[in-house]
DSSP file (Angstrom, degrees, kcal/mol; ACC not computed):
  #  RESIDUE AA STRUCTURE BP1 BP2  ACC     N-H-->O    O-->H-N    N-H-->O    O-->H-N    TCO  KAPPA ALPHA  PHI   PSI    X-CA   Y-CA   Z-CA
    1    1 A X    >         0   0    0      0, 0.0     3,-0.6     0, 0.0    73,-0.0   0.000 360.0 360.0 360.0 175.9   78.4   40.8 -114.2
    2    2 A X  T 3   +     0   0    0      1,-0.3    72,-1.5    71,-0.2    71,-0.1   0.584 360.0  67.4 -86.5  -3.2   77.7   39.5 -110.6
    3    3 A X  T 3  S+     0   0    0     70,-0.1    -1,-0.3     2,-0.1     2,-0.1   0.245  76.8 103.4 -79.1  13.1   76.8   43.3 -109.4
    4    4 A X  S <  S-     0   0    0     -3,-0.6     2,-0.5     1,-0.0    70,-0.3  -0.470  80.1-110.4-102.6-179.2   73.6   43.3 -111.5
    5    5 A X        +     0   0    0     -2,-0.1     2,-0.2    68,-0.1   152,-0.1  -0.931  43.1 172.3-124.6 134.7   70.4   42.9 -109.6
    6    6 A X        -     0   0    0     -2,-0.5   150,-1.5    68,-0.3     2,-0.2  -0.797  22.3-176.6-124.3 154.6   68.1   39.5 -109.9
    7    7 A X  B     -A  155   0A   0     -2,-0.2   148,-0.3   148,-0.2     2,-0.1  -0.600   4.6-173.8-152.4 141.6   65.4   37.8 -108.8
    8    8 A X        -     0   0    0    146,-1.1     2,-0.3    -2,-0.2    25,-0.0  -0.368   9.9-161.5 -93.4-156.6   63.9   34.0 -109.8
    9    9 A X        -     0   0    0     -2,-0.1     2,-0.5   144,-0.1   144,-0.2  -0.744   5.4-169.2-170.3 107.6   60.9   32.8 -108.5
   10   10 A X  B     +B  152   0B   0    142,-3.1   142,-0.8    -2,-0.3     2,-0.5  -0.896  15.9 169.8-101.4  91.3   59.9   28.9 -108.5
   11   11 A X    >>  -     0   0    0     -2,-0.5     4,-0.9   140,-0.2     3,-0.6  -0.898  39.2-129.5 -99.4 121.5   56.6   28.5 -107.6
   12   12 A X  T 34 S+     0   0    0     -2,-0.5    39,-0.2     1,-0.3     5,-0.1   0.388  96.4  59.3 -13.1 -40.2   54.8   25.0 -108.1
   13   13 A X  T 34 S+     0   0    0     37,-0.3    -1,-0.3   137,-0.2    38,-0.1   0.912 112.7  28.0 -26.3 -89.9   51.9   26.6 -109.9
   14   14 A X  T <4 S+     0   0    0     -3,-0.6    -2,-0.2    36,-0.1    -1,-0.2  -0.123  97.1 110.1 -91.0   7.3   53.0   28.0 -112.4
   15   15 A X     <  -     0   0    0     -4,-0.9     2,-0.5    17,-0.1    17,-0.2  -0.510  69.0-123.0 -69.9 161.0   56.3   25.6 -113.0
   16   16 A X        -     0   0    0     15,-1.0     2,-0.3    -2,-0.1    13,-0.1  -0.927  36.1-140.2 -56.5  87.2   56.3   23.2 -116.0
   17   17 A X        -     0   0    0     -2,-0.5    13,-0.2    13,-0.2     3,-0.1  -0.563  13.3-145.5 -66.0 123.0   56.8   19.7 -114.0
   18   18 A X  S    S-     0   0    0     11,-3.1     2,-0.4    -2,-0.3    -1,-0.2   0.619  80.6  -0.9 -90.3 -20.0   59.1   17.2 -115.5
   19   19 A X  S    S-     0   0    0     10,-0.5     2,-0.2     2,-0.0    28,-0.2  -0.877  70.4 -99.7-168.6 150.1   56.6   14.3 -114.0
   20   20 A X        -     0   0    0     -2,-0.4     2,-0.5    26,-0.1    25,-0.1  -0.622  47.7-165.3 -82.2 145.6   53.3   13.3 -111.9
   21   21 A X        +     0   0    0     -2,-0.2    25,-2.3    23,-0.2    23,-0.6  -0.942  30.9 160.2-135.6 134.1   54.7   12.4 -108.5
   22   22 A X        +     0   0    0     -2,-0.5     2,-0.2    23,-0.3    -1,-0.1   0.263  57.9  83.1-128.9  14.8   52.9   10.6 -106.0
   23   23 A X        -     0   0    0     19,-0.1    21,-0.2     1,-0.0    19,-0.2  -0.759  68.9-144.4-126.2 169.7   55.6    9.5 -104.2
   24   24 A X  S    S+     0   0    0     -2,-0.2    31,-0.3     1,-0.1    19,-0.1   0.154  99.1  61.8-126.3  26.7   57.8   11.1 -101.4
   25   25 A X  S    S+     0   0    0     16,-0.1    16,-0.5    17,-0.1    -1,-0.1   0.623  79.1 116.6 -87.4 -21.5   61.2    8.9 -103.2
   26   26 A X        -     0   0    0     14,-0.2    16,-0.9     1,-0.1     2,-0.5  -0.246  57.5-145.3-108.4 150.2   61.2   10.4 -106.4
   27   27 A X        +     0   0    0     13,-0.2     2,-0.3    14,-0.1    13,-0.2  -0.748  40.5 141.0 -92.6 114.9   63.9   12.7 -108.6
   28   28 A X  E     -E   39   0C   0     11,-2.4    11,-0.8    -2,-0.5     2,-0.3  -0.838  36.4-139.9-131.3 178.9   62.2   15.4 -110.9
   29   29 A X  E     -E   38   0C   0     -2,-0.3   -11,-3.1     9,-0.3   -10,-0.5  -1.000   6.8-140.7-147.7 156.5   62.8   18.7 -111.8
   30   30 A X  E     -E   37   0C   0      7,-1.5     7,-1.8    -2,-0.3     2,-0.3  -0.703  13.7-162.1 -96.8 170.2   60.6   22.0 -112.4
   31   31 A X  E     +E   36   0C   0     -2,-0.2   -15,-1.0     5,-0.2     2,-0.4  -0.909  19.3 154.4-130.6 131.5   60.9   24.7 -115.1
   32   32 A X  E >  S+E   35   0C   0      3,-2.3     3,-4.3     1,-0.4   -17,-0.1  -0.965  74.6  16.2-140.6 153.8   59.6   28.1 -115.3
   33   33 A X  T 3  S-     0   0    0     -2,-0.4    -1,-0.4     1,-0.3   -24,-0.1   0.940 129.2 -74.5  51.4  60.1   61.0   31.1 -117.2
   34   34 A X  T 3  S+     0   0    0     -3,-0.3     2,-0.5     1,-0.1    -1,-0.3   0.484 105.4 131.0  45.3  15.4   62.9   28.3 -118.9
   35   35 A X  E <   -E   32   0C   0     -3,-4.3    -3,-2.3    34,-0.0     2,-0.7  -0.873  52.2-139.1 -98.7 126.1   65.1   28.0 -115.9
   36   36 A X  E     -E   31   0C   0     -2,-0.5    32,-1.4    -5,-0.3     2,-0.4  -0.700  16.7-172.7 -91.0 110.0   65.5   24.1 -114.5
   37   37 A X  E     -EF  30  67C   0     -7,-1.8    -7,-1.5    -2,-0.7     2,-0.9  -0.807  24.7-128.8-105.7 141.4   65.5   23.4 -110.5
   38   38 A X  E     -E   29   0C   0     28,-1.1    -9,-0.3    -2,-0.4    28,-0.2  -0.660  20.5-161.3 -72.9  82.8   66.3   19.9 -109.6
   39   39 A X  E     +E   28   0C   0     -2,-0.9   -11,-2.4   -11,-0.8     2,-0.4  -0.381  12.1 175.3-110.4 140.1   63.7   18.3 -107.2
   40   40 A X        -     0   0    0     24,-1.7   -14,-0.2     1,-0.3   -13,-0.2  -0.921  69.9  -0.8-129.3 150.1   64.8   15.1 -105.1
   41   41 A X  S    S+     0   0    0    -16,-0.5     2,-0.3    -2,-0.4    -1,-0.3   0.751  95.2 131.9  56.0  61.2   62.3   13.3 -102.2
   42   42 A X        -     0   0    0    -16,-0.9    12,-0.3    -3,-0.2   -19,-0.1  -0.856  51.6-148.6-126.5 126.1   59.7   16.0 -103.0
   43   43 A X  B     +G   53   0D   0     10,-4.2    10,-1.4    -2,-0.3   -21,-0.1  -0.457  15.8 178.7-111.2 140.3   55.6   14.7 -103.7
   44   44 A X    >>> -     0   0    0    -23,-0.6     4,-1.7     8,-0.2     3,-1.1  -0.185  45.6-130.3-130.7  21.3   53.7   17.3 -106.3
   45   45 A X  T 345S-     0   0    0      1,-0.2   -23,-0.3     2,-0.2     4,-0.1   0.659  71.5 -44.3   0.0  64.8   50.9   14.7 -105.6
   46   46 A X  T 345S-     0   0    0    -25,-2.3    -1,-0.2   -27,-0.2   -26,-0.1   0.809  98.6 -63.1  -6.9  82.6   50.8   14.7 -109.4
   47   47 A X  T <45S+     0   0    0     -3,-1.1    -2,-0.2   -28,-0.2    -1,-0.1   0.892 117.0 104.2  67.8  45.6   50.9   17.9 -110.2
   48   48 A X  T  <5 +     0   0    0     -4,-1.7    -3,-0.2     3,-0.1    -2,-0.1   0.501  66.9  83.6-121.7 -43.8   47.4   18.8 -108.3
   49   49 A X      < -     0   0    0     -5,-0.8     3,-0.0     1,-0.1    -3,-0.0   0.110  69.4-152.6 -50.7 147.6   49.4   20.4 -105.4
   50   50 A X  S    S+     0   0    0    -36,-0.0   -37,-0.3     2,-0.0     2,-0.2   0.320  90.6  34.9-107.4   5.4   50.7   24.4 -105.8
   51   51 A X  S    S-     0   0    0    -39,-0.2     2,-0.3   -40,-0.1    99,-0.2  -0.732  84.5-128.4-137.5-159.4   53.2   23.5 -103.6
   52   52 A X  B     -H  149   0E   0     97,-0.6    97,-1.4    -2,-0.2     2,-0.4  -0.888  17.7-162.6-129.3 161.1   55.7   20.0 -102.7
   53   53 A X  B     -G   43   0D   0    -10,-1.4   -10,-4.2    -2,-0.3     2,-0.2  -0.949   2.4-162.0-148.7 173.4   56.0   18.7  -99.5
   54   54 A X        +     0   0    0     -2,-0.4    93,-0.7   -12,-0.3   -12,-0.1  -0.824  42.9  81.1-151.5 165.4   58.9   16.3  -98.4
   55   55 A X        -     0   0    0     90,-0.4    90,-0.7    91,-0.3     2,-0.2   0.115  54.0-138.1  83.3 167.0   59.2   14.0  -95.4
   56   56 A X  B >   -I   59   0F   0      3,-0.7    85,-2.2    83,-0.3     3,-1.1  -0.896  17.6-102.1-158.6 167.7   57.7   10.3  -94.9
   57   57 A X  B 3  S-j  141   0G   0     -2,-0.2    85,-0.3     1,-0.2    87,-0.1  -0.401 101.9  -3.5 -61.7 136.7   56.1    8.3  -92.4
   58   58 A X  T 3  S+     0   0    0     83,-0.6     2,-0.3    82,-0.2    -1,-0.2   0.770 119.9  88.5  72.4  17.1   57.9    5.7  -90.5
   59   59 A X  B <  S-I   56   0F   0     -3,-1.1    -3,-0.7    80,-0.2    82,-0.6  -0.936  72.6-130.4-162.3 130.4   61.2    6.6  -92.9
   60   60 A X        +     0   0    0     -2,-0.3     2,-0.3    80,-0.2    79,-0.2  -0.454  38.0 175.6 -60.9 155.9   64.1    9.2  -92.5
   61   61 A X  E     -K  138   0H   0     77,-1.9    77,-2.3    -2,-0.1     2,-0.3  -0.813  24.1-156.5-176.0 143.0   64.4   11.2  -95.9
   62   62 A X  E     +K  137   0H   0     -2,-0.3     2,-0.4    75,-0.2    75,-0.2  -0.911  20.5 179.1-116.1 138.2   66.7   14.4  -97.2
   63   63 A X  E     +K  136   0H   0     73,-2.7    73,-1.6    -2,-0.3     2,-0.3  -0.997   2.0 177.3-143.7 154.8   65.1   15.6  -99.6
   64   64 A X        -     0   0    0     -2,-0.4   -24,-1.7    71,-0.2     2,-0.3  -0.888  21.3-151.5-151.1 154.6   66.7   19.0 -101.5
   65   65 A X        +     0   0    0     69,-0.4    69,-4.1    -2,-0.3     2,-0.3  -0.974  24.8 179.2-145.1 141.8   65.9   21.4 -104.6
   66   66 A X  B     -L  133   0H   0     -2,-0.3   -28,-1.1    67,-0.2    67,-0.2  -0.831  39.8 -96.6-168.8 114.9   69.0   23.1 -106.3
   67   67 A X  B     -F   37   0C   0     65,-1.5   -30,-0.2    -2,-0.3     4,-0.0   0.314  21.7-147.0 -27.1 130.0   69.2   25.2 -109.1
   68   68 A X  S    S+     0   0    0    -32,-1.4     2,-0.2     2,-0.0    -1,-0.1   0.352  84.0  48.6 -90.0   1.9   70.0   23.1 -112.5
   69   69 A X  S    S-     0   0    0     61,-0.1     2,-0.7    63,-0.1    63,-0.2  -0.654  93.0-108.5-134.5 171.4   72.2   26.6 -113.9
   70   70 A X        -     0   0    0     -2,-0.2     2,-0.4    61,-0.1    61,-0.2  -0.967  35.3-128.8-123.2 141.8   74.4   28.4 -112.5
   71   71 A X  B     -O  130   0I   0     59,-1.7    59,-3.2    -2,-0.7    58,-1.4  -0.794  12.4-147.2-108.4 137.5   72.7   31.9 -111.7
   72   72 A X  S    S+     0   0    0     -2,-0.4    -1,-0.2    56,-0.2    57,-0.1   0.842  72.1  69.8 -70.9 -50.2   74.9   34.8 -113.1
   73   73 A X  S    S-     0   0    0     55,-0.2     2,-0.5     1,-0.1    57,-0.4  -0.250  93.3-105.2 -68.4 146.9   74.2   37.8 -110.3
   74   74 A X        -     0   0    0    -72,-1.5     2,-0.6   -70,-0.3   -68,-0.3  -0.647  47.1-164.8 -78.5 116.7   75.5   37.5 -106.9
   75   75 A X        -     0   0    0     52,-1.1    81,-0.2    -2,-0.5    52,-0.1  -0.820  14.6-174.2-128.4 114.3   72.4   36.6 -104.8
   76   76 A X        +     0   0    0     -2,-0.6    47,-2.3    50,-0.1     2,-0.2   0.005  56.8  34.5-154.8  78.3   72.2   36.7 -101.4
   77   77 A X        -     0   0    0     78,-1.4    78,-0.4    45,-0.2     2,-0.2  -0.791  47.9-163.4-129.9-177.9   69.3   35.5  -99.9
   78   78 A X        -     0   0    0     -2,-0.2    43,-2.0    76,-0.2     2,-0.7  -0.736  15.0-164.7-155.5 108.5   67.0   32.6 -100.8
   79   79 A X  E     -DC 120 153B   0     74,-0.8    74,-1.8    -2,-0.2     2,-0.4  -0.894   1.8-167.8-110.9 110.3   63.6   33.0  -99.0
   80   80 A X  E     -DC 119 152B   0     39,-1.5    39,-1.7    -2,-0.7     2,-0.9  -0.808  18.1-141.4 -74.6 109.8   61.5   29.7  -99.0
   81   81 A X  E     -DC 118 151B   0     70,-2.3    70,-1.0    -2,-0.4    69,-0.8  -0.842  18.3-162.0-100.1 118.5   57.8   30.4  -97.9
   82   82 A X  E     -D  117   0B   0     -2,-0.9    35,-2.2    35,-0.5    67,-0.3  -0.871   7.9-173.5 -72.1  92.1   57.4   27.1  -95.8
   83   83 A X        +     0   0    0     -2,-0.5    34,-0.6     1,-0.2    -1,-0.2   0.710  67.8   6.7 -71.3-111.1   53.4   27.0  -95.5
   84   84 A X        +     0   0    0     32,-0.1    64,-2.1    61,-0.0     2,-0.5  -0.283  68.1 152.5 -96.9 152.0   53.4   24.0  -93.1
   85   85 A X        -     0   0    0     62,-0.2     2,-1.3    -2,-0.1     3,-0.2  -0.913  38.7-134.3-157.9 155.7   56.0   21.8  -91.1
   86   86 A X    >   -     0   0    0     -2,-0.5     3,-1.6    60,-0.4    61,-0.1  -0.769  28.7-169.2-114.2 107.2   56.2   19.8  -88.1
   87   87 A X  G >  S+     0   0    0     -2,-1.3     3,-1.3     1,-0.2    -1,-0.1   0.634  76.3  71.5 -60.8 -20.0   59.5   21.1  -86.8
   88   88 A X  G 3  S+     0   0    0      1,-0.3    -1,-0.2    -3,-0.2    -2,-0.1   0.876 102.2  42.2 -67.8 -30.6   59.9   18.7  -84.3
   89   89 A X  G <  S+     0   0    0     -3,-1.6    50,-0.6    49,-0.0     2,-0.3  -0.309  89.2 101.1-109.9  55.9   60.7   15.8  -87.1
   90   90 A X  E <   -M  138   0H   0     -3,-1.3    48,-0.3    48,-0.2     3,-0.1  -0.972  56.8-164.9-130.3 112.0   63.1   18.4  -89.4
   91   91 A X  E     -     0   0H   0     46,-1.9     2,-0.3     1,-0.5    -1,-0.2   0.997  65.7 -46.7 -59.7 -71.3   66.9   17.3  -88.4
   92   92 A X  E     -M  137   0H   0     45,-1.2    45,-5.0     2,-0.0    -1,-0.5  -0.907  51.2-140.6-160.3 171.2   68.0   20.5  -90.0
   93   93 A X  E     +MN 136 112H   0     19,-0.8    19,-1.5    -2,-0.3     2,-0.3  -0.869  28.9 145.6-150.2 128.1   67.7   22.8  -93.1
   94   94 A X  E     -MN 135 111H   0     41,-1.2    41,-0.9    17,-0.2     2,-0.5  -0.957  39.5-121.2-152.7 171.0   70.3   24.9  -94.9
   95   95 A X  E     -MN 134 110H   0     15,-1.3    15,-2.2    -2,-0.3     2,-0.3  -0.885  18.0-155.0-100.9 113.4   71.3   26.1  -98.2
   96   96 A X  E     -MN 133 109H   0     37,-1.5    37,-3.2    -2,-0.5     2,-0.2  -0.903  13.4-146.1 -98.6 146.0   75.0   25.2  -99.8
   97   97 A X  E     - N   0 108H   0     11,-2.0    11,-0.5    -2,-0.3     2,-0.3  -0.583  26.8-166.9-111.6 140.3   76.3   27.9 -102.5
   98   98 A X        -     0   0    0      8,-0.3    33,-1.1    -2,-0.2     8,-0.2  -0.966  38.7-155.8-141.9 141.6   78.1   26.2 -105.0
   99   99 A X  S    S+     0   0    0      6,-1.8     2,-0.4    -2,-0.3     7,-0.1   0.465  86.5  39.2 -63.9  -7.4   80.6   26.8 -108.0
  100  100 A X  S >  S-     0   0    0     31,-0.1     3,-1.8     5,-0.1     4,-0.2  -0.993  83.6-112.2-147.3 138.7   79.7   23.5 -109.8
  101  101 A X  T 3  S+     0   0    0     -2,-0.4    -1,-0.0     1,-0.3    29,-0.0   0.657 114.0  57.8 -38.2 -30.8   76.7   21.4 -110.5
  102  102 A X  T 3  S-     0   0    0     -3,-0.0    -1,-0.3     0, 0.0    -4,-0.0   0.622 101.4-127.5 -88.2 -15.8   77.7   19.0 -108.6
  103  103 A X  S <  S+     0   0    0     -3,-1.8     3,-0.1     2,-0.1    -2,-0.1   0.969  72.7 127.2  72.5  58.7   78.1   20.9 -105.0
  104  104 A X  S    S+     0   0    0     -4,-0.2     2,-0.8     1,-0.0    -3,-0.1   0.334  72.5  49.5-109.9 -36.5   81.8   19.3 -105.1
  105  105 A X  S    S-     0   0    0     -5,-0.2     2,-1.9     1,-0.0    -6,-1.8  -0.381  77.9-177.2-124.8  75.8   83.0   22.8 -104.5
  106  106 A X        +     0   0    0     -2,-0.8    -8,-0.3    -8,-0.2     2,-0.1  -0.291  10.0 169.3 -49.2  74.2   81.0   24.4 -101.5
  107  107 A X  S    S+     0   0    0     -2,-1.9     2,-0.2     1,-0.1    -1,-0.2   0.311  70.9  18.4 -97.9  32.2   82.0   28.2 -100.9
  108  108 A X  E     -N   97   0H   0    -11,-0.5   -11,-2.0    -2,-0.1     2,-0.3  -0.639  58.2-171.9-157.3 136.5   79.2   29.0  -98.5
  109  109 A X  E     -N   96   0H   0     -2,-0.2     2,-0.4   -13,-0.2   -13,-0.2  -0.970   8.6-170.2-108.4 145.1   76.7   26.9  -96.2
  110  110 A X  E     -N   95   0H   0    -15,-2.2   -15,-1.3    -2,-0.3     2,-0.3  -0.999   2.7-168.0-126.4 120.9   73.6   28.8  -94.3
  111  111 A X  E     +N   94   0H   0     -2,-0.4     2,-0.3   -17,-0.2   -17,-0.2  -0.837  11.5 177.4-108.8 161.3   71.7   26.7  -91.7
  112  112 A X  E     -N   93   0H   0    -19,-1.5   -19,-0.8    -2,-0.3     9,-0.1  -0.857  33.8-100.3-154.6 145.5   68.5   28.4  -90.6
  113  113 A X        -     0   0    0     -2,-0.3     2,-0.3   -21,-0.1    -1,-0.3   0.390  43.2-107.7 -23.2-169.3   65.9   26.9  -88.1
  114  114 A X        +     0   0    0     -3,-0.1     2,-0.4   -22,-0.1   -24,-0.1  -0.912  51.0 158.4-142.1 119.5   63.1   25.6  -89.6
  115  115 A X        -     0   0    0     -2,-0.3   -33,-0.4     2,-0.2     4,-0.2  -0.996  45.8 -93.0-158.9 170.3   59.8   27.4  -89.4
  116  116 A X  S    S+     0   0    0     -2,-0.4   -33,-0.2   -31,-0.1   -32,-0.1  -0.354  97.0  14.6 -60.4 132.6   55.9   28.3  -90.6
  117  117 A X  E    S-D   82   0B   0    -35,-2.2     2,-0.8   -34,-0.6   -35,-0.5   0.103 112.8  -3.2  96.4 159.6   56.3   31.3  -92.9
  118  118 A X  E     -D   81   0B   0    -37,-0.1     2,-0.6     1,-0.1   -37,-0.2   0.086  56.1-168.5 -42.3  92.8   59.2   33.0  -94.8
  119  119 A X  E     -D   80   0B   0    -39,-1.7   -39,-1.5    -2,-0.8     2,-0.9  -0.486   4.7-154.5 -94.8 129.6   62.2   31.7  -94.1
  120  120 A X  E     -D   79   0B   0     -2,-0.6     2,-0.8   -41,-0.2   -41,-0.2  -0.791  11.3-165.0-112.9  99.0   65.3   33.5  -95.2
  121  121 A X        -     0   0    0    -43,-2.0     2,-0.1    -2,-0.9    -1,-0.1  -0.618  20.9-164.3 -64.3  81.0   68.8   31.9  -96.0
  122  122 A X        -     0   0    0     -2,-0.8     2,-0.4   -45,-0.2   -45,-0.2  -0.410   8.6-143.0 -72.3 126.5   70.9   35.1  -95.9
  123  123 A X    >   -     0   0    0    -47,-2.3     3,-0.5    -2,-0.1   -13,-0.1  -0.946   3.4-151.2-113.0 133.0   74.5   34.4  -97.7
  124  124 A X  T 3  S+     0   0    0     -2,-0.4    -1,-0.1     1,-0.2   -48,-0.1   0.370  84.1  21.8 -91.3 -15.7   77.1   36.2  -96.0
  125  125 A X  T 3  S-     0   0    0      2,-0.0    -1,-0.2   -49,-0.0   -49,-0.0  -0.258  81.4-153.3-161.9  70.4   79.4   36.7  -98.9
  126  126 A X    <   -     0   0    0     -3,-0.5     2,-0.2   -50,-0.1   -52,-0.1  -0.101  13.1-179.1 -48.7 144.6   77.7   36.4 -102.5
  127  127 A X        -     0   0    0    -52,-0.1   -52,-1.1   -54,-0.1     2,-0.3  -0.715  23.0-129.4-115.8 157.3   79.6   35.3 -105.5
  128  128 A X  S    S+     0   0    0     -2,-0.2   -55,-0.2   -54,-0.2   -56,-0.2  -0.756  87.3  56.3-104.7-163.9   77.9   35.1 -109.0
  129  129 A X  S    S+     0   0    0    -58,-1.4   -57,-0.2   -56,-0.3    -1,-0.1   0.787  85.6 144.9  85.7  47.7   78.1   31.9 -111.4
  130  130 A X  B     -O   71   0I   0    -59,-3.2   -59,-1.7   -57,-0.4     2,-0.4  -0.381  47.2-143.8-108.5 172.8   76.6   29.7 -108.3
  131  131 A X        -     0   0    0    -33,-1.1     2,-0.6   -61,-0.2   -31,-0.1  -0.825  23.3-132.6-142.7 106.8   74.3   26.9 -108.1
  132  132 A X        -     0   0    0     -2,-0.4   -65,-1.5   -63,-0.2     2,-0.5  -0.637  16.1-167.5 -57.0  99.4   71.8   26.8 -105.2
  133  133 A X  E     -LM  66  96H   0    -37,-3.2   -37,-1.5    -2,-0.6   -67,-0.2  -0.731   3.9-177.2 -93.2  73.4   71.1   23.6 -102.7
  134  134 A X  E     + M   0  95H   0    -69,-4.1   -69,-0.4    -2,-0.5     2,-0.4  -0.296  17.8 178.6 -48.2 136.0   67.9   23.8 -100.2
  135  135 A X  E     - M   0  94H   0    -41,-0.9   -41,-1.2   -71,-0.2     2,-0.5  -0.964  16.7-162.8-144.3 152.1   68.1   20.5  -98.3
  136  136 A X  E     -KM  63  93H   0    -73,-1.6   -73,-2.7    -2,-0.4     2,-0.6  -0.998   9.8-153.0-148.5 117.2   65.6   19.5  -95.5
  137  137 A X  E     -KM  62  92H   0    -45,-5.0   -46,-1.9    -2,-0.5   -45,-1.2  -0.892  18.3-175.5 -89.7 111.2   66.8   16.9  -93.4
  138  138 A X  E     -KM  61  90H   0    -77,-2.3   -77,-1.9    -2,-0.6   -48,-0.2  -0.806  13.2-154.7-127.0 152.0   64.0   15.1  -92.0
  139  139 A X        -     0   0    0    -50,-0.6   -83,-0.3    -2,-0.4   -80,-0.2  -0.480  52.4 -51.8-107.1-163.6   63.9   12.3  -89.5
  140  140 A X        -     0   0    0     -2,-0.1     2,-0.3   -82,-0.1   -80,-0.2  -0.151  63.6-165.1 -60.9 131.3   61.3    9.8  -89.2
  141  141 A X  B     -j   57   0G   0    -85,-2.2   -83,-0.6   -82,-0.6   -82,-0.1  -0.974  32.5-122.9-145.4 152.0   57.6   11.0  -89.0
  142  142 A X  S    S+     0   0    0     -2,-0.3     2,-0.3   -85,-0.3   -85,-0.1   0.238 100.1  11.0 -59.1   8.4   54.0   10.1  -88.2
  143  143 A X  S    S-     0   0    0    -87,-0.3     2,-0.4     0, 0.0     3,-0.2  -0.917  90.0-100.1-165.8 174.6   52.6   11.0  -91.3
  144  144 A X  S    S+     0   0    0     -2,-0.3   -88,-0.3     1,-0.2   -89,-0.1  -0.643  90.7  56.0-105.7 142.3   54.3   11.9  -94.6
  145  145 A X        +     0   0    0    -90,-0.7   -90,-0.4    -2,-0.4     3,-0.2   0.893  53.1 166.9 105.4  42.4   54.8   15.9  -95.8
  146  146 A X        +     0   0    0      1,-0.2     2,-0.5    -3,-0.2   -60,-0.4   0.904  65.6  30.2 -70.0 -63.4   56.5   16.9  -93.1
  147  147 A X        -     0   0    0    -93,-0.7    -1,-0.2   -62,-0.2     2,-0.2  -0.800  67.5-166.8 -91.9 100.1   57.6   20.3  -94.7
  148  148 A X        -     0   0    0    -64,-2.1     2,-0.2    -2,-0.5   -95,-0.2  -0.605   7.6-174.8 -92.5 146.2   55.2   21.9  -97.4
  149  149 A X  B     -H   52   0E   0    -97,-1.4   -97,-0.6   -67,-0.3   -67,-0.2  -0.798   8.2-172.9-147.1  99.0   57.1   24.8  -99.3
  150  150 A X        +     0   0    0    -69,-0.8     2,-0.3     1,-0.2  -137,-0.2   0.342  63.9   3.8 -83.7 -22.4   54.8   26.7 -101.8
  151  151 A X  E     - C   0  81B   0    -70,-1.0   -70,-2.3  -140,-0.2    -1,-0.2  -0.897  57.1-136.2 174.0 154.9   57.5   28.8 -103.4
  152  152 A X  E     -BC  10  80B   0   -142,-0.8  -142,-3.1    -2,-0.3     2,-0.2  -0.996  12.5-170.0 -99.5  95.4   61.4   29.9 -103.9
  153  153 A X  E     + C   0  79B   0    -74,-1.8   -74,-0.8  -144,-0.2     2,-0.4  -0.443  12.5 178.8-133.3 100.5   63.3   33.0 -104.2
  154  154 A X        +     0   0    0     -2,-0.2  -146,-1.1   -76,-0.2     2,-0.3  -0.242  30.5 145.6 -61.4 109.0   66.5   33.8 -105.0
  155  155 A X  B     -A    7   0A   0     -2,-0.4   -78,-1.4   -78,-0.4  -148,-0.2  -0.778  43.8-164.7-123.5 161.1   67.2   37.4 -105.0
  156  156 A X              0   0    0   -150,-1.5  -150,-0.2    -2,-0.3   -82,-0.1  -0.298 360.0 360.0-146.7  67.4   69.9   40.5 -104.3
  157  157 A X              0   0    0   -152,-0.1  -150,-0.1   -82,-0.0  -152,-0.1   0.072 360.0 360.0-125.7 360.0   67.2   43.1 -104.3
């Protein structure tokens, strides 16, 4: 049931990676504990990195990771430990809560600041059966990686 108590954990490490990515265009996904997160606009510089980073030079780009299941337990938070970011070129960041893979049926959004260190999208009324969307909006910047993200966790613990 959605009362039970969870946590996943996607870290970069220790993920299985669906491809080496050297680019900061490209659609992959990770898998760890057999679970599949989707990864869009995010560089794994192929697979040498322990983290992704997202944003590009000279180029706007949204670039999002979102659960590839629908997670059974009501969870709500998702804390993303951001190791570095230049906040000044991140338009926004929030999390949409979804009933469907496709995030056609939104029942919660959390927008959060953007900052160095654990940053915690607290959902104000958890469901279970959900599918989880980070997106990090970023607008044009003077070097590419604007927001490095080392790890993901969805919990209600």
């Amino acid at each position: 049931s959605g009362g039970n108590k969870a946590t996943y954990v996607l870290t970069f490490s220790s993920a299985t990676n669906s491809g080496k990515v050297s680019s900061y265009t490209a659609t992959w996904y990770a898998t760890i504990d057999g679970n599949k997160y989707n990864i869009v606009n995010f560089n794994n510089n192929n697979n040498s990195w322990n983290f992704v980073k997202c944003g590009r030079k000279n180029n706007t780009s949204v670039a999002s990771i979102s659960t590839g299941w629908a997670i059974v337990e009501a969870i709500d938070r998702v804390i993303v430990t951001i190791d570095a970011v230049t906040a000044a070129s991140v338009n926004s960041t929030y999390l949409e809560v979804a009933t469907d893979a496709d995030f056609s049926n939104i029942v919660e959004k959390v927008t959060v600041s953007i900052a160095k260190g654990d940053l915690v999208y607290a959902i104000t009324n958890p469901v279970g059966n959900c599918y989880y969307r980070l997106t990090y909006d970023c607008a044009s910047g003077s070097s590419n990686g604007l927001v490095t993200i080392s790890k993901v966790v969805y919990t209600n613990l």
